[in-house]
C-alpha positions in Angstrom: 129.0 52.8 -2.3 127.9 49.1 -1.4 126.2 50.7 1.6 124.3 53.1 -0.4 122.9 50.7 -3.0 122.1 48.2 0.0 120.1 51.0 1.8 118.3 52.4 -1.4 117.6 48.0 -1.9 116.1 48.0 1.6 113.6 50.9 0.8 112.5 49.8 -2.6 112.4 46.7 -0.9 109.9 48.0 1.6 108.1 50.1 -1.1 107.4 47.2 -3.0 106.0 44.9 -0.2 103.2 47.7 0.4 99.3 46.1 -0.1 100.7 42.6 -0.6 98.4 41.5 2.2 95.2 40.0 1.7 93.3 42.7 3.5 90.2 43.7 1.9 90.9 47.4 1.0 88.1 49.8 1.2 87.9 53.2 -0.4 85.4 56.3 -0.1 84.8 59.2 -1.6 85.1 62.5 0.0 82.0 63.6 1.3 80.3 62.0 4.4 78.0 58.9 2.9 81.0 57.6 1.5 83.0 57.5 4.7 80.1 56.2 6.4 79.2 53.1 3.8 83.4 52.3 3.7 83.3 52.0 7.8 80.0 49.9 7.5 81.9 47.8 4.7 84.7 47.4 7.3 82.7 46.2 10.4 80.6 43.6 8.3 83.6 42.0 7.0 85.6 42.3 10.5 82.9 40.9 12.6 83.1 38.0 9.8 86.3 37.6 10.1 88.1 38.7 7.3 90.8 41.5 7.4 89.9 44.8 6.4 90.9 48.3 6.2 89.3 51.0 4.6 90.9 54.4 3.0 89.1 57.5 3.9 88.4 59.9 1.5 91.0 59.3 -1.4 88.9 61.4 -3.9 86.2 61.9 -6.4 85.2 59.1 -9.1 88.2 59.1 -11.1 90.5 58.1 -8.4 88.3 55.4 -6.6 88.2 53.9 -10.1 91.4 54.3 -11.1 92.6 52.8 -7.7 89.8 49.9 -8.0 91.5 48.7 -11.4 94.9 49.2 -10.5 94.2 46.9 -7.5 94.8 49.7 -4.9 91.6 48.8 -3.2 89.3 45.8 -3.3 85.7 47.5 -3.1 84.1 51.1 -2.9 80.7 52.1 -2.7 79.7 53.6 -6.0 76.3 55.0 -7.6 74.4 53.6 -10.4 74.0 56.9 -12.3 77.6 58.1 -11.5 78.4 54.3 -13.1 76.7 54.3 -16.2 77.2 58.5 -16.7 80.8 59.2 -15.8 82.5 55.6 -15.8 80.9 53.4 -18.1 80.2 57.0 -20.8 76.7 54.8 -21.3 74.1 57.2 -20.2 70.5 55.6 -19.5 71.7 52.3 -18.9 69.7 50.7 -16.6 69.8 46.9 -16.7 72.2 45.6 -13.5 73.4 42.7 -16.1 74.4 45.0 -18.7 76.1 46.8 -16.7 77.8 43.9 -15.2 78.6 42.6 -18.9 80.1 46.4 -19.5 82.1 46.1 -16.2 83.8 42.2 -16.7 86.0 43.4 -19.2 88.0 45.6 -16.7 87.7 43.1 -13.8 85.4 44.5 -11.8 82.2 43.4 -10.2 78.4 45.4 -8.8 76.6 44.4 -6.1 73.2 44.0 -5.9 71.3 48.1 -5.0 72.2 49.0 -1.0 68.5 49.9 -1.0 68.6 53.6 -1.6 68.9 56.2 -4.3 71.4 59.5 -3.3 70.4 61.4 -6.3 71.5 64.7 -7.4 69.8 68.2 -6.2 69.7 71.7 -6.2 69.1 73.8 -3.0 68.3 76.8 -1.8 67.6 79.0 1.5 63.7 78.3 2.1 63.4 81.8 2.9 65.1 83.0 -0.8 63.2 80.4 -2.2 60.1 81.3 -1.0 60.7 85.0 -2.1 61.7 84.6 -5.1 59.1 82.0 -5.3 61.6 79.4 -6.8 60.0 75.9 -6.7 61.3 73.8 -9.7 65.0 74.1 -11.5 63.5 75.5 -14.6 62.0 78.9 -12.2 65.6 79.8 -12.2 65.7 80.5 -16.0 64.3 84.0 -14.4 67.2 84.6 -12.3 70.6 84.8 -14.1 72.2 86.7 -11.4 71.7 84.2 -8.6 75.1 83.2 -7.6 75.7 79.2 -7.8 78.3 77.8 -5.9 78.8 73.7 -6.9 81.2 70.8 -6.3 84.0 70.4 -8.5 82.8 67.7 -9.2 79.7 68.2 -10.2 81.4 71.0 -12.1 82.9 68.8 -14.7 80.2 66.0 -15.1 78.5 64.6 -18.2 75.1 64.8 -15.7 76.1 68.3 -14.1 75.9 71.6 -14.2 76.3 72.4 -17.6 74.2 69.7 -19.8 71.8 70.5 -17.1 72.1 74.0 -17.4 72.1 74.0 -21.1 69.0 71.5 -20.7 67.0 74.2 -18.2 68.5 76.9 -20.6 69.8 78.8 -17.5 72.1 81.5 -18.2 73.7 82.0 -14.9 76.8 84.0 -14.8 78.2 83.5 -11.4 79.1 79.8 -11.2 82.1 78.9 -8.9 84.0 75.5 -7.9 83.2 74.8 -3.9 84.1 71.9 -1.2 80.8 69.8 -0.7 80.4 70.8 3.2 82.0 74.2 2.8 79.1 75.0 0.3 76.5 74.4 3.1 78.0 76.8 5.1 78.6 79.8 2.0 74.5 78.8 1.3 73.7 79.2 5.4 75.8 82.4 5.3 74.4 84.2 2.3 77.6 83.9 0.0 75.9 81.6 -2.6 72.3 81.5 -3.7 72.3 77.7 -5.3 74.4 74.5 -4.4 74.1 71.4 -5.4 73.2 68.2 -2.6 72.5 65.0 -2.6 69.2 63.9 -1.4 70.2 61.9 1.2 72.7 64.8 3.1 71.3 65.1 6.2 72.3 68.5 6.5 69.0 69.6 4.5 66.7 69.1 7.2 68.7 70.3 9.6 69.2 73.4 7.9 65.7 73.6 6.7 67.0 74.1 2.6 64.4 73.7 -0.3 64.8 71.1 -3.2 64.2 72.9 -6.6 61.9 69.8 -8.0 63.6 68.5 -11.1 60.8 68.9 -13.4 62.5 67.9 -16.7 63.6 65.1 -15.1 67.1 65.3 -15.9 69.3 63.5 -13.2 69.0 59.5 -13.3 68.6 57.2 -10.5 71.9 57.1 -8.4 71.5 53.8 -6.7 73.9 52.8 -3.8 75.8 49.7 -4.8 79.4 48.5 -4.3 82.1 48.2 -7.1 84.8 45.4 -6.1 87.5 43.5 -8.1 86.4 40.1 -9.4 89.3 38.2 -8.3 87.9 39.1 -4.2 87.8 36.4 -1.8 84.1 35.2 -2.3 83.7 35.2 1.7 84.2 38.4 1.7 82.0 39.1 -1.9 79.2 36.9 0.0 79.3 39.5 2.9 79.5 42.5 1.0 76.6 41.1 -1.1 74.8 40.4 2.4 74.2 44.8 3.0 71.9 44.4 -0.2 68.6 46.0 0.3 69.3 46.5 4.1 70.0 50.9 3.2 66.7 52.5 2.3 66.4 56.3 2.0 65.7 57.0 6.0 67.8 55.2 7.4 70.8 56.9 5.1 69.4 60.2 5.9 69.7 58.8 10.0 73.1 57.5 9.7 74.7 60.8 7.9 73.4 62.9 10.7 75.0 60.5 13.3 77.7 60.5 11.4 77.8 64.5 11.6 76.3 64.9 15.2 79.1 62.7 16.5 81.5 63.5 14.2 82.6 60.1 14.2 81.8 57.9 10.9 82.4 54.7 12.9 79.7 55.5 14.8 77.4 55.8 12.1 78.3 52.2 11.3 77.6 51.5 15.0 74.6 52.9 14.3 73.4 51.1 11.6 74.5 47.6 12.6 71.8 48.3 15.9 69.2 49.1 13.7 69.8 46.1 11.8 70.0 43.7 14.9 67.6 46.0 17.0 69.6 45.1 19.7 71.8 48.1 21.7 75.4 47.3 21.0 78.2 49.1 23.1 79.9 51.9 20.5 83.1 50.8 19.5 84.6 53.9 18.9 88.1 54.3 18.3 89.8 56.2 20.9 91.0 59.7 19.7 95.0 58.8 21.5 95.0 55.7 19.6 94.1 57.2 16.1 96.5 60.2 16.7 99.2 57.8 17.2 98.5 55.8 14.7 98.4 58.8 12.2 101.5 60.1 13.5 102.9 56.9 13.1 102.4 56.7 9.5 102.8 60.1 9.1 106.8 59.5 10.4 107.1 56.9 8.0 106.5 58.6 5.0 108.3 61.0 6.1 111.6 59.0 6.8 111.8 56.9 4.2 111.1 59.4 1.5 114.0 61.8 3.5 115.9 58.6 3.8 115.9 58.1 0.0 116.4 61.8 -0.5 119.6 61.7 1.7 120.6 59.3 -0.1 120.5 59.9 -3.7 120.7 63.8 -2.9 124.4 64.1 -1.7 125.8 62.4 -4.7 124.0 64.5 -6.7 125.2 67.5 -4.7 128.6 66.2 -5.2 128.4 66.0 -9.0 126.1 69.5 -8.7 129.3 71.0 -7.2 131.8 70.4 -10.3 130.9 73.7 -13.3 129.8 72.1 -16.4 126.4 71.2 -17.8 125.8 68.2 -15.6 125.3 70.8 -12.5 123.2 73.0 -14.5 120.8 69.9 -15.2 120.9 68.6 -11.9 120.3 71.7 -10.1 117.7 72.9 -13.1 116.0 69.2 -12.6 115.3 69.8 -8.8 114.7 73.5 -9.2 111.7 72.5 -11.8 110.1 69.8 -9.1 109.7 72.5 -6.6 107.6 75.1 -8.6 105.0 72.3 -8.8 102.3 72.7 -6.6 102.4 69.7 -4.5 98.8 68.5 -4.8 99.3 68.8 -9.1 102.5 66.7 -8.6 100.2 64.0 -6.6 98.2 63.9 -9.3 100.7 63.8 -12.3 102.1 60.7 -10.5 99.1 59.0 -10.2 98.5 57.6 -13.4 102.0 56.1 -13.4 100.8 52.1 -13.3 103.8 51.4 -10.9 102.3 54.1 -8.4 99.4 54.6 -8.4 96.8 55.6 -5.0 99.2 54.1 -2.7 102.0 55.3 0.4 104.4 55.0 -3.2 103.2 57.9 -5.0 103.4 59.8 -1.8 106.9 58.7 -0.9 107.8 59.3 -4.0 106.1 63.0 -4.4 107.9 63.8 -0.6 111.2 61.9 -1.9 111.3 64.8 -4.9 110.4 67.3 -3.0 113.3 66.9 -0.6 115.5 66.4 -3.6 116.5 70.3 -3.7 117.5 71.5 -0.9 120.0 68.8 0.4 121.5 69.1 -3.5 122.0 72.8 -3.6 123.2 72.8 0.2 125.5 69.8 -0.8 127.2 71.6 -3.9 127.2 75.1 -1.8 129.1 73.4 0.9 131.1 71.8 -1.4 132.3 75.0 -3.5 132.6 77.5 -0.4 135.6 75.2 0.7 138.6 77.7 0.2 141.1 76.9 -2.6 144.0 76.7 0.3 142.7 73.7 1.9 141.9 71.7 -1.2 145.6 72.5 -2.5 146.7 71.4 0.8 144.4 68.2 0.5 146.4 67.7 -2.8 149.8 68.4 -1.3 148.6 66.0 1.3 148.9 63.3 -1.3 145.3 61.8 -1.0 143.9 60.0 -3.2 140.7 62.3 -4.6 138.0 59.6 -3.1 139.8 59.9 0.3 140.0 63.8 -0.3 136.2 63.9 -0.7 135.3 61.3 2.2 138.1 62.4 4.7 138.6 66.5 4.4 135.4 68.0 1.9 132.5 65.9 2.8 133.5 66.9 6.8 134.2 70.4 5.9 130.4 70.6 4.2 128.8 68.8 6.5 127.2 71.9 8.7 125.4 73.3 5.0 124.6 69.3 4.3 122.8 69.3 7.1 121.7 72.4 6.9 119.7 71.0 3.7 118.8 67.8 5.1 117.0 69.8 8.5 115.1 72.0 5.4 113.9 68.8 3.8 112.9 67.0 6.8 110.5 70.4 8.1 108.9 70.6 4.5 108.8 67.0 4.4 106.3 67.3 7.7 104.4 70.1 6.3 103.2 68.1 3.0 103.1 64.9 3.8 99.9 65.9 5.3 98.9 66.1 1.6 99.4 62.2 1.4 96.1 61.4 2.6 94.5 62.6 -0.8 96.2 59.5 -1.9 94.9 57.3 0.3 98.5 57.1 2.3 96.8 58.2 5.5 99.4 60.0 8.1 98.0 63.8 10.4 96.2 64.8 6.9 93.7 62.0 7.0 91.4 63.8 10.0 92.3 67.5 8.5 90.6 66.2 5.5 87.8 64.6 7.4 87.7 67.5 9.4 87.5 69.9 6.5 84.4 67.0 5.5 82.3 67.8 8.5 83.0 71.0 9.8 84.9 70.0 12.7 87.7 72.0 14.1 88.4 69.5 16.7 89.2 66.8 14.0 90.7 69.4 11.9 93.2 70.2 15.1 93.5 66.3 15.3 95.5 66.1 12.7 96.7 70.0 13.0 98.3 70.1 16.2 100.8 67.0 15.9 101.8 68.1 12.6 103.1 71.3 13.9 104.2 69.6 17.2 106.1 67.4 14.7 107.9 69.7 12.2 109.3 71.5 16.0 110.5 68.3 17.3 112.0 67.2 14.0 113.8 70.6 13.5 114.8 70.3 17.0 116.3 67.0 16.7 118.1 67.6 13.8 119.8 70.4 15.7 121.0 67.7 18.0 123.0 66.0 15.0 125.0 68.7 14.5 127.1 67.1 17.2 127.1 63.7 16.3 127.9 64.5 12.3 130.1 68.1 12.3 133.2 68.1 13.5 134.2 70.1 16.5 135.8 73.3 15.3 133.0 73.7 12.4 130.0 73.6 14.4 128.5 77.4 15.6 128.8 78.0 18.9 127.2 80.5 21.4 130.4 81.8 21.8 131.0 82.1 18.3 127.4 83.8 17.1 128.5 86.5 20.0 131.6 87.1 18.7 130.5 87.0 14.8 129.1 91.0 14.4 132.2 92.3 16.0 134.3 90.2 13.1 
C-alpha cells in the first residue's frame, strides 16, 4: 500500500510541476495565420534570448482565451474584431485604450496593431459567381438554394453567419458546419456553393475565388494584435511589442502561401524575418526525424503516466469490483459511463475545471479515465472466475485473507489483469492523439496541422508512428506475460493446439 501511495505521489508530483518554467508560452489558433504569427512570436523572442515554446493549434477563441487567463499560455495572436465582438461582448469598440481598460481587469494585456487587418469574407467559384452574376453579399438574397458550407466557428458567432444573414435577409436553407481548409477543397470540388475566408488566406488567389463585396458593411476591422498576460517578463513584452506595424496585408498574404507551399510554418517565420532584414538567412527548419521523435516522445509520456495511474488505482478498484454488493455495481457503472463519452466531448467537459485546464493534465487525465475500465472489469473477472476449490483450499491453507489475495488470487488473475492492462495501453495510443487539441502536443499535433494544410505527408507524420506505436506497445506487453504470469497459467502454443480438441 506505501508503494502505491508513493507511486501515485510521484505522478501527481510530476503533474503538478508541468508549465512551472518561465518559458514564454505561445498559443495559435487552428487555421494557418495563426500558426504562422505563434512561430514568428517564437523566433523573435528566441533570437533575443528568452525561452519560448509555442502550442500549435489548441483551438478556436474560447480556448486560447480561456488558456491565456488560466495562465496556460503567456501570449496569442488575437483580432481586434474577434476581441471586442466575441470576448469583450462590446461590439464597435474601437479605441485601443478602452479596450485595454476593458482587458486589465482579467489580467491581460494588447499590443500595439501587427500592421494588417484579416477580416471576415464570403467566397465563391469565379466561374459560379460570374454566372449567377453574384458580386456583393446582398445578390445572394436571390439564391436561397445555394449550398453554404462555413467554419464552426463562424457558425456560432455574434459577427457570423446568422446576424449577418439575418442583416442581408438571406434565407438560405442549406447551411452546414465545415473545417476551414477542408471547405476550400468542398468549394474547388463543387460540394458547396459559399464559404466563408479570411482576407488574408492565401488560398484565394491561388484558387482564383471571388469576394462577395460586403456592401452593408457588416463585418468590423479584425486587426492583428497580440493578447499576453500582464504579469510577462517586460523583455519579452518589449519584443513582442517590437512586430508592431512590421505585418501589412501583402506580406501576410506572402507568408500564408509560404507557409502552405512548404508546408512548413517555420518557414513562413523564416520568411518573414528576411523580408524584414532583407538579408538571405539560411532556413532553420526543423528536421522532420527530430520533430517525429520529439512527438513520439511526448506522445509516450502521456501515455504512460496516464496507464501508470490507471494501473494503479484500477486494480484496487477491480478488487473491490469483484465482491457482489452495490459498491461493484457503482464502480463498474462509474467506468462503464466514462467510456460512452466521446473522447473529444470529455476533453472538453474537463477543460473548464480551473485545476486542469489546456495543459498535458487534462489530457492525462482524460487518457487516465479512459483506461479506467478495462483493467477494472478484467481485474474483477479474473478475480471471480477463480474456482471455489482453490479459494477453500487458500482458506484451509490458513492464510491470512491479505496474503490470500497477494500470494494465490492476484497470481491466479494475473493473465485477465493483463489482459486489461494491454487493452488500455492500445486505446491509450489510439486517443492520446486527441491530446493535441489541448495543446499537450504528442503524433496528433502534425495530423492536426496536416488536416490544416492539406498535407498527407504531415498527416502520415503523425499517422504512421502512432500505428507503428499501438503494434509495438501490444507487442511488448505480450512480452510481460512472462515476467508477471506464473508458469503453468500462461497460454502456450502447445496449449492453443490442444484447446479445440478439449
Amino acid at each position: 500500500m506505501k508503494r502505491s501511495i508513493t507511486i501515485l505521489l510521484f505522478f501527481a508530483m510530476c503533474i503538478l510541476g508541468f508549465g512551472e518554467d518561465r518559458t514564454i508560452v505561445i498559443g495559435s489558433k487552428r487555421f494557418t495565420e495563426s500558426y504562422v504569427l505563434g512561430e514568428i512570436a517564437k523566433k523573435a523572442l528566441q533570437e533575443n534570448g528568452i525561452p519560448a515554446s509555442h502550442r500549435k493549434g489548441m483551438g478556436g477563441t474560447l480556448i486560447l482565451w480561456q488558456a491565456l487567463k488560466s495562465g496556460e499560455i503567456t501570449v496569442y495572436p488575437e483580432y481586434t474584431g474577434t476581441l471586442t465582438g466575441e470576448i469583450l461582448k462590446r461590439p464597435g469598440l474601437t479605441d485601443a485604450r478602452e479596450i485595454r481598460r476593458e482587458l486589465e481587469p482579467y489580467g491581460i494585456g494588447m499590443s500595439e496593431e501587427l500592421g494588417f487587418n484579416n477580416t471576415y469574407a464570403l467566397a465563391m467559384r469565379k466561374d459560379k459567381a460570374q454566372k449567377l452574376g453574384i458580386t456583393k453579399i446582398s445578390d445572394l438574397r436571390k439564391y436561397p438554394e445555394l449550398r453554404v458550407g462555413i467554419t464552426p466557428e463562424f457558425l456560432g458567432r455574434k459577427d457570423g453567419w446568422r446576424p449577418m444573414a439575418q442583416r442581408y435577409g438571406l434565407k438560405m436553407s442549406n447551411v452546414r458546419a465545415i473545417e476551414h481548409q477542408i471547405g476550400y477543397q468542398g468549394l474547388i470540388s463543387d460540394e458547396i456553393d459559399i464559404k466563408d475566408v479570411y482576407s488574408t488566406d492565401a488560398k484565394i488567389a491561388e484558387y482564383g475565388l471571388t469576394i462577395l463585396k460586403d456592401d452593408l458593411n457588416f463585418f468590423p476591422k479584425y486587426n492583428a494584435v497580440w493578447l499576453y498576460r500582464l504579469d510577462i517578463p517586460q523583455n519579452a513584452l518589449k519584443v513582442l511589442n517590437s512586430l508592431a506595424g512590421t505585418i501589412d496585408e501583402n506580406l501576410m498574404i506572402k507568408l500564408n502561401a509560404e507557409a502552405e507551399r512548404t508546408k512548413d510554418y517555420t518557414a513562413a517565420a523564416d520568411l518573414y524575418f528576411r523580408e524584414k532584414s532583407g538579408v538571405a538567412m539560411e532556413s532553420q527548419t526543423q528536421n522532420v526525424a527530430m520533430n517525429i521523435a520529439r512527438w513520439t516522445l511526448q506522445h509516450l509520456f502521456l501515455v504512460s503516466v496516464s496507464l501508470a495511474i490507471a494501473i494503479a488505482i484500477g486494480i484496487p478498484l477491480g478488487i473491490f469490483a469483484s465482491k457482489p454488493g452495490l459498491l461493484s455495481e457503482v464502480i463498474l457503472g462509474f467506468c462503464g459511463v466514462v467510456q460512452t463519452v466521446p473522447s473529444l466531448a470529455l476533453l472538453a467537459l474537463l477543460v473548464p475545471i480551473p485545476f486542469l485546464g489546456i495543459s498535458e493534465k487534462t489530457a492525462i487525465t482524460a487518457l487516465f479515465l479512459y483506461s479506467l475500465l478495462p483493467i477494472v472489469r478484467n481485474t474483477a473477472t479474473g478475480l471471480q472466475d477463480i474456482p471455489p476449490s482453490l479459494k477453500e483450499s487458500a482458506i484451509a491453507l490458513g492464510l491470512p485473507p491479505k496474503s490470500q489475495l497477494l500470494k494465490i488470487y492476484l497470481p491466479l488473475a494475473s493473465r485477465s489483469i493483463l489482459a486489461g492492462i494491454k487493452t488500455s495501453a492500445v486505446i491509450n495510443v489510439g486517443t492520446a492523439v486527441l491530446a493535441a487539441f489541448v495543446g499537450a502536443g504528442g503524433l496528433g499535433e502534425p495530423i492536426i496541422s496536416g488536416l490544416n494544410l492539406l498535407d498527407m505527408n504531415t498527416i502520415f507524420q503523425g499517422a504512421i508512428p502512432a500505428a507503428v506505436l499501438a503494434l509495438l506497445v501490444q507487442y511488448l506487453f505480450g512480452l510481460l506475460d512472462f515476467v508477471f504470469i506464473p508458469k503453468g497459467l500462461r497460454i502456450t502454443e502447445r496449449k492453443r493446439k490442444e484447446e479445440p480438441a478439449l
